[in-house]
C-alpha positions in Angstrom: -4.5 -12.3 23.6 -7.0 -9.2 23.4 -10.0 -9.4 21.1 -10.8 -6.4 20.9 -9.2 -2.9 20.0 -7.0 -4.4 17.2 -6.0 -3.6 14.0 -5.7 -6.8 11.9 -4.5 -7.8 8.2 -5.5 -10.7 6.8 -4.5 -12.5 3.7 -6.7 -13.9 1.6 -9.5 -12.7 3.5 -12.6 -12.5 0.3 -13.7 -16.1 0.9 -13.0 -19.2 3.0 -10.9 -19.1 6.8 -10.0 -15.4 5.9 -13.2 -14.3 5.2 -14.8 -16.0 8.7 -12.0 -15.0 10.7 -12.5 -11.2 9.1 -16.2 -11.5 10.7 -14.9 -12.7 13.5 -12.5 -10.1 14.4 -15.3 -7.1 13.0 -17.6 -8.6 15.1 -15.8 -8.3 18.3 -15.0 -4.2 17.4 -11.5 -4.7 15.6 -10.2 -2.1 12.3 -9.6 -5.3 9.6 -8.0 -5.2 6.6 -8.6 -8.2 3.9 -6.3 -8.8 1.2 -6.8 -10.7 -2.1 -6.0 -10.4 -5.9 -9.8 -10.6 -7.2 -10.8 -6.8 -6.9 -14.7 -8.2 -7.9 -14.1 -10.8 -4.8 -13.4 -8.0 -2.5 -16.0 -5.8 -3.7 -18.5 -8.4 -2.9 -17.0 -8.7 0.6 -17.3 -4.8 1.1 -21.5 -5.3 0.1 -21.6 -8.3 3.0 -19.4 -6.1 5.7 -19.0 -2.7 4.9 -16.9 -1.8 7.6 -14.3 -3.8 6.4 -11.0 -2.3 4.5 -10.1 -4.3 1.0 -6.9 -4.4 -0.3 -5.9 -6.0 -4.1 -2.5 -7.1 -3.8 -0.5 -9.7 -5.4 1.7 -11.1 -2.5 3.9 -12.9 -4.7 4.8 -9.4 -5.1 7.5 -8.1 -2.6 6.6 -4.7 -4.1 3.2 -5.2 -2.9 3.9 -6.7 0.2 6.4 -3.6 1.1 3.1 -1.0 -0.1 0.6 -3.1 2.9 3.0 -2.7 5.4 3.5 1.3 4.5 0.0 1.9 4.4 -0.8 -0.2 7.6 1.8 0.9 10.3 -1.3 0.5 13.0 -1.2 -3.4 12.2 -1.1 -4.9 15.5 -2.5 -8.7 14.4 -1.1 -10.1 11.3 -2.6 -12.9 10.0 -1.1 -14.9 7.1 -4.2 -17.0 5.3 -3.6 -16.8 1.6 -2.8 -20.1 0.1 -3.3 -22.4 -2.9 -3.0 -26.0 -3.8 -2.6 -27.7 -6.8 -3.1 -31.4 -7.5 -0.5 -33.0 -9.9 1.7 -35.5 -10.8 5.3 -34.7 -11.2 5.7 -37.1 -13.9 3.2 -35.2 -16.0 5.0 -33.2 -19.4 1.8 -31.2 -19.6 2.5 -29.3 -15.7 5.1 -26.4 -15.6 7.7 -26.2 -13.5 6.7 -22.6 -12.7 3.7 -23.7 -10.5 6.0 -24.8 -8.3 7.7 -21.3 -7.7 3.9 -19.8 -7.8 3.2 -22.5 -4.9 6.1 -22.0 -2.6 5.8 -18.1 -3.3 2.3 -17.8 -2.2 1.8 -20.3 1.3 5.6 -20.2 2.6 7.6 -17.3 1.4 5.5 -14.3 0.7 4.1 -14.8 4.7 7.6 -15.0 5.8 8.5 -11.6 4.1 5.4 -10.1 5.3 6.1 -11.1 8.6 9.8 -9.5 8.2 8.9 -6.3 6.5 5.6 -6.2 9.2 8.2 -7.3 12.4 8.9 -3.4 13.1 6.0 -2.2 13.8 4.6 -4.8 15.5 7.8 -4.6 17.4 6.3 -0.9 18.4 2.9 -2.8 19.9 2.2 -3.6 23.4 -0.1 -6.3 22.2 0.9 -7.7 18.8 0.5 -11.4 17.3 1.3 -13.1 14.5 -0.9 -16.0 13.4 0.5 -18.3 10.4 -3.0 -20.8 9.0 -1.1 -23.9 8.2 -2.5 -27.5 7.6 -2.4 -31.0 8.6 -0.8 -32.2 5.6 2.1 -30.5 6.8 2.7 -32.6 9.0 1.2 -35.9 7.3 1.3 -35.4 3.2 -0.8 -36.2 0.5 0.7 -38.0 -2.9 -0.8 -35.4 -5.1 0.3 -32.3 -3.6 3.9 -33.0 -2.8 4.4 -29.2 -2.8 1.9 -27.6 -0.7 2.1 -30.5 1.7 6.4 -29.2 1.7 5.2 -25.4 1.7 3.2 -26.4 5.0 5.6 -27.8 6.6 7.8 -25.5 6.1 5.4 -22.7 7.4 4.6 -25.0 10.8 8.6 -25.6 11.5 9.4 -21.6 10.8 6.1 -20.4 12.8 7.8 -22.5 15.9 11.5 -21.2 15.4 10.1 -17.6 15.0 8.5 -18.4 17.9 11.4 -18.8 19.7 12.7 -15.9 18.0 10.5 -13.7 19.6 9.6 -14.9 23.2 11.1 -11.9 25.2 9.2 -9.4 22.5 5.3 -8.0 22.7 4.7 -10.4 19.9 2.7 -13.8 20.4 3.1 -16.1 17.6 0.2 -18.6 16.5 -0.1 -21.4 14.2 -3.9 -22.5 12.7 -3.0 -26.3 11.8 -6.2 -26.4 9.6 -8.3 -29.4 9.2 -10.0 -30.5 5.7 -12.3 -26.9 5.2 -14.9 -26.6 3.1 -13.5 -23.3 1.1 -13.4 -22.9 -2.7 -9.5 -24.0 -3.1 -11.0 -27.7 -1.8 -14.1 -27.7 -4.0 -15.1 -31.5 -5.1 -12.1 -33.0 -3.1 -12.5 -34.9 0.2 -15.0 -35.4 2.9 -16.2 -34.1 6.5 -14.8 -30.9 5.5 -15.7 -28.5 8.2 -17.1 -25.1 7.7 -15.0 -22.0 7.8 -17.0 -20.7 10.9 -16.5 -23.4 12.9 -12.9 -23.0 12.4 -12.8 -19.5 13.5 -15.5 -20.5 16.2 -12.6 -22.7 17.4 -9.6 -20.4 16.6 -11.3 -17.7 18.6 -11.2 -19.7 22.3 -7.8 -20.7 21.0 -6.7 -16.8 20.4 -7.8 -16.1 23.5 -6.3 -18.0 26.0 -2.7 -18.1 24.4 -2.3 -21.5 22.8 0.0 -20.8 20.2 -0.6 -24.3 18.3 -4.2 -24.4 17.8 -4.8 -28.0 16.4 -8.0 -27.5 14.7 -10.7 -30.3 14.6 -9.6 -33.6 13.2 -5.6 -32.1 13.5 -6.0 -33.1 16.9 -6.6 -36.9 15.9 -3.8 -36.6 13.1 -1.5 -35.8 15.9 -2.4 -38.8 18.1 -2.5 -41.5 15.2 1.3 -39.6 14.0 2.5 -40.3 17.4 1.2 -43.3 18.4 0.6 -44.9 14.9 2.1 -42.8 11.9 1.6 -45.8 9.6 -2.0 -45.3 9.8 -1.8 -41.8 9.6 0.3 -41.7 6.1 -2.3 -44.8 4.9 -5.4 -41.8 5.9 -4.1 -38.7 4.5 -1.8 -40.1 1.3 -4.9 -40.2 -0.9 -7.7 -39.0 1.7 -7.9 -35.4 1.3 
């Protein structure tokens, strides 16, 4: 895949993966576009890289969604970052069930419907890709967050199918199966975490030699240990991360 030259979007982009693979992608002389729904967040990010475009938007939103993709029709690179995670038990009166719609919404349907409402005019690209950051608890879960380990998966199994989908098209779709990163939405959980830059250090060989499943640090042991010995794996990551 090109490097340079692009025009990127990429959600989530004011701290964490986003914001390294936005420095990544400005560095190697690419138009990018962050999103995010803290407007102070992305103000701060404009001080750091000035050359960067900020965008609040609420991607639960489809209204808001729809808005990015009419004021972006140069988007060639579409990268779907935004996520969050919360840590409950289902058993507990004091959780809502609404932070399970707010889950699902923000890491598995809201990059699905950008991707749609995005698909045309990437269609109209030469060189286009669409890179979904998923996680290794999607494919081994955690007890304590039954629904972003579910929202996950669900993003790595539709990433491959849409994959399939669009083979014959100018489109190249990648999947970022994320290790344990040291961002702000794992603060005080878990250990050798690795840094966000190191992650886009790795995604960036990754980008450019077309290996649409980039398994990302540990990922790559997870995926031995769920082949070879998935007991071990569940017994690591069911109360690991």
């Amino acid at each position: 895949m090109s490097t340079q030259g692009n025009t990127v979007l990429i959600t989530g982009g004011s701290s964490g993966i986003g914001f390294a693979l936005a420095r990544k992608f400005l560095q190697a002389h690419n138009t990018v576009i962050i999103t995010g729904r803290d407007a102070q967040k992305l103000a701060e990010v404009k001080k750091i890289l000035p050359e960067i475009i900020t965008e609040v938007a609420d991607l639960r939103d489809l209204n808001a969604l729809q808005q990015l993709v009419n004021r972006y029709p140069n988007v060639n690179i579409l990268i779907n970052n935004a996520g969050i995670q919360y840590n409950y038990e289902f058993v507990n009166p004091e959780i809502s069930p609404e932070l399970i719609e707010e889950e699902l919404r923000t890491n598995l349907i809201a990059p699905l419907q950008l991707i749609k409402l995005m698909l045309p005019h990437l269609l109209s690209k030469p060189n286009a890709a669409i890179v979904n950051v998923s996680s290794g608890l999607g494919l081994v879960p955690k007890q304590t967050a039954p629904v972003y380990c579910g929202s996950k998966a669900g993003l790595h199994i539709a990433t491959k199918a849409l994959r399939w989908q669009l083979e014959t098209t100018s489109i190249k779709v990648f999947e970022i199966i994320a290790p344990l990163v040291d961002t702000p939405m794992t603060h005080g959980r878990g250990k050798g975490k690795i840094s966000p830059t190191a992650l886009a250090d790795e995604f960036w060989h990754n980008f450019r030699c077309d290996r649409y499943e980039m398994r990302i640090g540990k990922t790559k042991l997870l995926f031995f240990f769920q082949r070879w010995f998935p007991q071990v794996a569940e017994k690591i990551l069911r109360s690991g991360i």
